[in-house]
N, C-alpha and C positions, 0 to 999 in steps of 0.2 A: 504494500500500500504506500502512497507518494505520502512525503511528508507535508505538512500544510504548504510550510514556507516556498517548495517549489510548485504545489499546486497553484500558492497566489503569484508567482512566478511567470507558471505558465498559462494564466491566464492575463497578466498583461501585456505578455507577449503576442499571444495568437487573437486577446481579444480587441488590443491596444494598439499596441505599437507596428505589430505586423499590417492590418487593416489602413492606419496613417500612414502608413508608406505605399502601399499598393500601387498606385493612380501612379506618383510620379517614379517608380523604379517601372515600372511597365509592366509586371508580374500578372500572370495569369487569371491568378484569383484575388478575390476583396473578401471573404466572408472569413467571419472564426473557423468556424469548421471545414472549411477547406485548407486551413493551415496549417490546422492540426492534424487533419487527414494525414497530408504531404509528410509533415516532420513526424510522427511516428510510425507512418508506413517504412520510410527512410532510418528509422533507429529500428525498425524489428525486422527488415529486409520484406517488406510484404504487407500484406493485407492486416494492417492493425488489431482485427477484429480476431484475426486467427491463429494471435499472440498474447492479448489482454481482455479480460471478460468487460463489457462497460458498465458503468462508465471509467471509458481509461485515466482521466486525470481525478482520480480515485483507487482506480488498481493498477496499475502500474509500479512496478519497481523503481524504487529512487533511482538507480543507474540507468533505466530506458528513460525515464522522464527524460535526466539530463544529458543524456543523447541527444536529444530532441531538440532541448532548448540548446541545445549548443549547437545543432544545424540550423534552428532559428536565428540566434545571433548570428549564424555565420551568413545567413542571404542576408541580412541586414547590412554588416559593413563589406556584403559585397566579394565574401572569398568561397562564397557560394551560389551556385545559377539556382535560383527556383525554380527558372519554365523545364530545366533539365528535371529536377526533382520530382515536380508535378507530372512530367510525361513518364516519368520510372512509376511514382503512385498510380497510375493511371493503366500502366504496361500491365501491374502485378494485378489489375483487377481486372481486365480484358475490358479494360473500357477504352483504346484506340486503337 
């Protein structure tokens, strides 16, 4: 189970700060839950859903949270592609 401190973590990140940047990085998606999708499909190689029972920023292991949030920071300053990340989330669910 995530501990609070990075549960309210990663909620300012995927509900907050990821969403205010959207529009002007060019990123594919705007909503929370599309961001959340992305970074822990990308921290459990796959389908999030067929790694953590949900709700995952509830069940989730401290270590996958911050996997997560640390591919979050990292399309924030930029040393991560999200359109790349979102088409891999997207590979693993046969949705392109």
């Amino acid at each position: 189970m995530a501990s609070p401190d990075l549960v309210d973590e990663w909620f300012a990140l995927t509900r907050e700060k990821m969403p205010a940047l959207a529009e002007e990085r060019g990123w594919p998606v705007r909503f929370d839950h599309c961001f959340q999708r992305i970074l822990l499909d990308n921290a459990v190689g796959g389908p999030w859903r067929e790694h953590i029972v949900p709700p995952a920023y509830r069940n989730a292991p401290d270590d996958l949270l911050k996997r997560a949030l640390d591919t979050g920071r990292a399309a924030i300053e930029g040393e991560a592609d999200l359109a790349a990340l979102n088409r891999r989330s997207l590979e693993w669910r046969g949705k392109l």
